[in-house]
N, C-alpha and C positions, 0 to 999 in steps of 0.2 A: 305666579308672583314670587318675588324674591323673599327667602328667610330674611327677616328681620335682622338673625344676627349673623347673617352671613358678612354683610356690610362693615361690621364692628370686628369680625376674627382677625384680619390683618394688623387693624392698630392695637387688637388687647396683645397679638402677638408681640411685638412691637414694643409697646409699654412692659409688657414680661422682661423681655427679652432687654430692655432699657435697666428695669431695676435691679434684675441679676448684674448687669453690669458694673451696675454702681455699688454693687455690695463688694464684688471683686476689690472693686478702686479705693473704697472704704478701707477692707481688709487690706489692700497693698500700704496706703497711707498709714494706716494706726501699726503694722505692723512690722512694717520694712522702713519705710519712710522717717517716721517721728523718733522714734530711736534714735536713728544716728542723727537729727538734728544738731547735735553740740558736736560734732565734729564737720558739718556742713557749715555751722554757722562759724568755726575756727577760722576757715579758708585755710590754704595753702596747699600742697601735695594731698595730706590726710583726705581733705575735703573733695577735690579731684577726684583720688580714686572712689570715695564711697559714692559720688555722686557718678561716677562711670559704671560701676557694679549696679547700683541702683536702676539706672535706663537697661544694662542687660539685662536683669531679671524683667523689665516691665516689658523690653521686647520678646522673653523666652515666654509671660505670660500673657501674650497678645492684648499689651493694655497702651502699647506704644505708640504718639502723635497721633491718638483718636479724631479731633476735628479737622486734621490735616489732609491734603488731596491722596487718594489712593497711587495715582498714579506718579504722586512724590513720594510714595513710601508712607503716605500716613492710613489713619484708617478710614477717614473721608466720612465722617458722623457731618450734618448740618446740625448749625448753630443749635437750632433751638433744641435740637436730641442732644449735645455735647452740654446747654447749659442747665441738663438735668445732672451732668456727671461733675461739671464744676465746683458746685459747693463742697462735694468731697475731696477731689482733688487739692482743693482750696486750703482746708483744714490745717497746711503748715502751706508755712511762705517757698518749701523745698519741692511742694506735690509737682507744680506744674512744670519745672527741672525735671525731676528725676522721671515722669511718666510721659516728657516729650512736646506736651500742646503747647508750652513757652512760644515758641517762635509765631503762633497763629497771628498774632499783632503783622510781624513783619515780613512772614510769607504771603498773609493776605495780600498788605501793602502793594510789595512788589509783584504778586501776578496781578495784579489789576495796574500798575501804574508804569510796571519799568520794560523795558526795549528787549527785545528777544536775548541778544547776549547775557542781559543782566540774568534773565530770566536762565537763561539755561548753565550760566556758569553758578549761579546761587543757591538758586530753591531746594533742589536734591541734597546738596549739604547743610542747610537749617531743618531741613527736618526730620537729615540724618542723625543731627547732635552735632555734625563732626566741625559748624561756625556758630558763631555767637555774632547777636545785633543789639544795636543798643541805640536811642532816641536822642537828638541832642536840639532841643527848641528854645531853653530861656537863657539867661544871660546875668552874669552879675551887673547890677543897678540896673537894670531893665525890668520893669516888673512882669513878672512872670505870665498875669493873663491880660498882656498886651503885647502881643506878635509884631504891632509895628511899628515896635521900638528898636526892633530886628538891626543889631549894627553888624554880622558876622558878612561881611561880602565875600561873593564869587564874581569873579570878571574872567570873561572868556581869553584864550589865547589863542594867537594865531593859529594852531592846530585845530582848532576848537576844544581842547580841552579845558577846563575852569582851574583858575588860582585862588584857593578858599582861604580866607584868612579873619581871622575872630576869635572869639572866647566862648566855652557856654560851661554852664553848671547846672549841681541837680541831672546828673545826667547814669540813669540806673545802670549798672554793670560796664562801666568803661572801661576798666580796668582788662576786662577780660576778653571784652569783644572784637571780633575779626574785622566788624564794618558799623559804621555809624551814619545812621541819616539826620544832615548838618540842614535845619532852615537857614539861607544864607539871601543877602539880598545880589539878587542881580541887575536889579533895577531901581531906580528912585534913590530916595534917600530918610534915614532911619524916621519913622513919624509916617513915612507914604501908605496910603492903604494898598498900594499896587506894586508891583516889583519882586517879591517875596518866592523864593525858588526853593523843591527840597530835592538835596545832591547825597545819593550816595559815597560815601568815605570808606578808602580801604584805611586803619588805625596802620597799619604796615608801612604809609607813607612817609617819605621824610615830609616833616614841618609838623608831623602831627603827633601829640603830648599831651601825656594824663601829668595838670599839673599838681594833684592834692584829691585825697580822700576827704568825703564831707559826713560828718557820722551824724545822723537826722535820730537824736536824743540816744547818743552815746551805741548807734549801732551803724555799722559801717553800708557800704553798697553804691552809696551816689557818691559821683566824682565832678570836679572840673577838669576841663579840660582847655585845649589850645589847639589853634590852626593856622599855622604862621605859611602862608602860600604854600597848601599843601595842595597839588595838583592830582586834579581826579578826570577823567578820563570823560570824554561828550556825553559817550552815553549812559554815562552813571547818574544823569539826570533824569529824576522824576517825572512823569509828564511832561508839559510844556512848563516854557519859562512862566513863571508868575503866577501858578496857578499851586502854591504849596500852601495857602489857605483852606480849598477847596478837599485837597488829600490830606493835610492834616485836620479837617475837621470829619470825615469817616473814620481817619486812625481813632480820633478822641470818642467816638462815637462808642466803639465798637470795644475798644481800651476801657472806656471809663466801667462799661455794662460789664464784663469781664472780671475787673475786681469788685466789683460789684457782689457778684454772685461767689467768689474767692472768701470777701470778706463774711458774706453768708457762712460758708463754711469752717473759718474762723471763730465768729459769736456764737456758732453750735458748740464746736470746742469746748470756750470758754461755757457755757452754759451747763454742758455735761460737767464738767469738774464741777462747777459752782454745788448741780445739784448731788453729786458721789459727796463732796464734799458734808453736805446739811445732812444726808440721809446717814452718814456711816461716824461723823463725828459727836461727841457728848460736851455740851460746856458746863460750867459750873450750877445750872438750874439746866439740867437735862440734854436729851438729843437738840440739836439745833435744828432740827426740821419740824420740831413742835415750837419753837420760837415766832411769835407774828413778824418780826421785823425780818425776820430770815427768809420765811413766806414773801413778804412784799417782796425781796429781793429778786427774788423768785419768777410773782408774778409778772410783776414790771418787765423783767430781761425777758420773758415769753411773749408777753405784750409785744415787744419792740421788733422780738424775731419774726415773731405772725405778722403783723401788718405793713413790716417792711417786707418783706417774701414777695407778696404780690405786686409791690409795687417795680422790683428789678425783673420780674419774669411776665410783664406787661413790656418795659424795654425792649427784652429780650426778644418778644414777640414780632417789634416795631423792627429790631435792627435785624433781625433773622427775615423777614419780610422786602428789607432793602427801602424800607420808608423813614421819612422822618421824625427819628424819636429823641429830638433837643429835648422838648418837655418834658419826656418820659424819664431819661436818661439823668436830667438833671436832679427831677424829685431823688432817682433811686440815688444819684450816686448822695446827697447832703443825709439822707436817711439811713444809710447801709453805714457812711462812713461815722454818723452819729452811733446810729444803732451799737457796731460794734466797741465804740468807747464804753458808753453805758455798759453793755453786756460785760466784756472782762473787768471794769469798774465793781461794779455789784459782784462779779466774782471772786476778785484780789479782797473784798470787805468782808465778804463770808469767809475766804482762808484765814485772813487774819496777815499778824506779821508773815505767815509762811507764802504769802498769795504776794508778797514782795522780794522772795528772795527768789534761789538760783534753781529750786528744785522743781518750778511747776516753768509752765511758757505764759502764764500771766503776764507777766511784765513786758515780754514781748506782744504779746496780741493788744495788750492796750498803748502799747508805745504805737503799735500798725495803726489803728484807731483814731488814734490823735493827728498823728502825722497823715493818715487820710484827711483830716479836716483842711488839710492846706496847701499839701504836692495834691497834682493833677487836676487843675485849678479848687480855690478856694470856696470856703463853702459861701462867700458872699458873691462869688462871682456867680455860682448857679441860683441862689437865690433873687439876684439882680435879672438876669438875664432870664428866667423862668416867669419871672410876674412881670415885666416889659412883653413877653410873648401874649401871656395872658390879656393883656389890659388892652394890648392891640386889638385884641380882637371885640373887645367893647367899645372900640374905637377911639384910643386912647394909645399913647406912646409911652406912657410909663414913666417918661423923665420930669424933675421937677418942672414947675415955671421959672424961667429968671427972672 
């Protein structure tokens, strides 16, 4: 008969060998990473180089493109092992830059969807560092979580290459990025449920223009942009024509669970200071860690971290399995992106006026927070689309009666 724990030696290994990891990641984040924050969040040269120094030390200390394919240079972790390392990594909005998994969104993308060229001229350089990508799906006056208001068209040209011409905004790191994947219609017309195509974009083209930085509560990163017949080449096309609903709803899948677990690692953050703060500070009637309202604080922002926890890493489970976790994904993300408001909320109220100025990342993690409630669809859109899912299945559509 087999030893009992024979069967379990490999996964305790495993899990060992998991948390060690993540203490590394930890210790790279709190230590290398979060420091130089105010010169990463400058932008310009400064932030270049530290963010270039930053990815060599995480490649000198083998922490470099962990969930990425081995045989692109990453270190080829599966989802559900990497989204034990995410909430660390998470911890600043800079972690998953400088330590390399960034591009997972759009390396995945393109080895599952794009044509051997794409594939072999791209992937090796996103997950070298040495390209940047960036999403480009809503539109001004178009509302954001409705795709088939899509006015941005591609029409074929005699070559078969595509003349991409449109507007989009909200669109994270344009400024920076080498290639952008434009939802573009190439068929129908704006309102149609069908038609909808997603085209890779080299930003190098002529016609194509970052028209204005969009600062989402006085910090910068999302841009509009422009695509005045900028010509992208056949096979820069995603999949087949009309099927950029179907790929962009894994990207959002897989996206949403992601920050998800980011943000996880964020409301720890904020939680830790909250609590350094109660334990090590005295107010005018004592230490504030003997205060009850200080306590609730407390309580509540752990409450919110525990019960939300399980509900992104049941997601995680569903998207790492390649099943569908709409439901899952939805709950986590209106929760995570709540949770974290609340958390640095309750935190910036135990600093005091200091939990508002320049010296802690407060203000940042609940600005992330907020602005979760609305980029990346809104929190009514998952709550709409989550209890329609549900009520279906009691045999019910979910929608009023007219």
């Amino acid at each position: 008969m087999t030893d009992p724990g024979t069967d379990h030696a490999p996964r305790a290994q495993q899990e060992a060998g998991t948390a060690e990891l993540r203490q590394r990641i930890e210790r790279f984040v709190h230590t290398r990473v979060i420091p130089r924050e105010a010169v990463l969040d400058g932008g310009g040269p400064p932030a270049v180089e530290a963010l270039a120094a930053l990815r060599d030390r995480a490649r000198d200390e083998g922490l470099w493109a962990l969930p990425l394919p081995v045989e692109l240079g990453g270190g080829g972790l599966d989802f559900r092992t990497y989204a034990g390392l995410a909430e660390a990594e998470g911890a600043s909005d800079h972690g998953p830059a400088a330590l390399g998994s960034a591009p997972l969104l759009d390396v995945t993308m393109l080895a599952r969807h794009a044509g051997d060229a794409v594939r072999e001229a791209y992937l090796k350089p996103l997950v070298a560092g040495e390209m940047r990508t960036c999403y480009a799906m809503t539109e001004p006056d178009v509302a954001g979580t409705d795709p088939f208001g899509t006015g941005t068209r591609a029409e074929r040209g005699p070559d078969g290459s595509w003349l991409v011409t449109g507007r989009k905004w909200f669109t994270s790191g344009a400024a920076g990025a080498d290639l952008v994947t434009v939802m573009a219609r190439t068929g129908g017309s704006a309102g149609d449920r069908a038609g909808l195509s997603l085209l890779l974009v080299p930003t190098a083209s002529p016609g194509f223009r970052v028209v204005r930085e969009l600062p989402v509560l006085g910090t910068g990163g999302q841009y509009e942009i422009e695509l005045d017949r900028v010509r992208v080449p056949a096979d820069h096309l995603l999949g087949e024509p009309g099927r950029a609903l179907a790929i962009a709803g894994e990207r959002l899948q897989l996206g949403r669970t992601l920050r998800c677990l980011r943000w996880l690692g964020q409301a720890q953050r904020a939680f830790d200071l909250m609590c350094e703060r109660a334990a090590t500070r005295n107010g005018s009637r004592g230490p504030l860690a003997e205060q009850q309202l200080i306590q609730s604080h407390v309580f509540d922002a752990l409450l919110a971290l525990r019960t939300t926890r399980p509900l992104v890493h049941e997601a995680v489970a569903l998207v790492g399995a390649g099943q569908d976790a709409r439901t899952e994904v939805g709950l986590a993300k209106v929760a995570a992106a709540r949770m974290l408001q609340q958390v640095a909320d309750s935190a910036i109220q135990v600093h005091g006026a200091a939990g508002l100025g320049p010296d802690t990342p407060l203000p940042a993690l609940f600005r992330t927070g907020r602005a979760a409630r609305v980029l990346d669809g809104p929190d009514e859109l998952h709550i709409t689309s989550v209890a329609r899912r549900v009520l279906r299945a009691y045999g019910q559509d979910g929608d009023a009666p007219e």
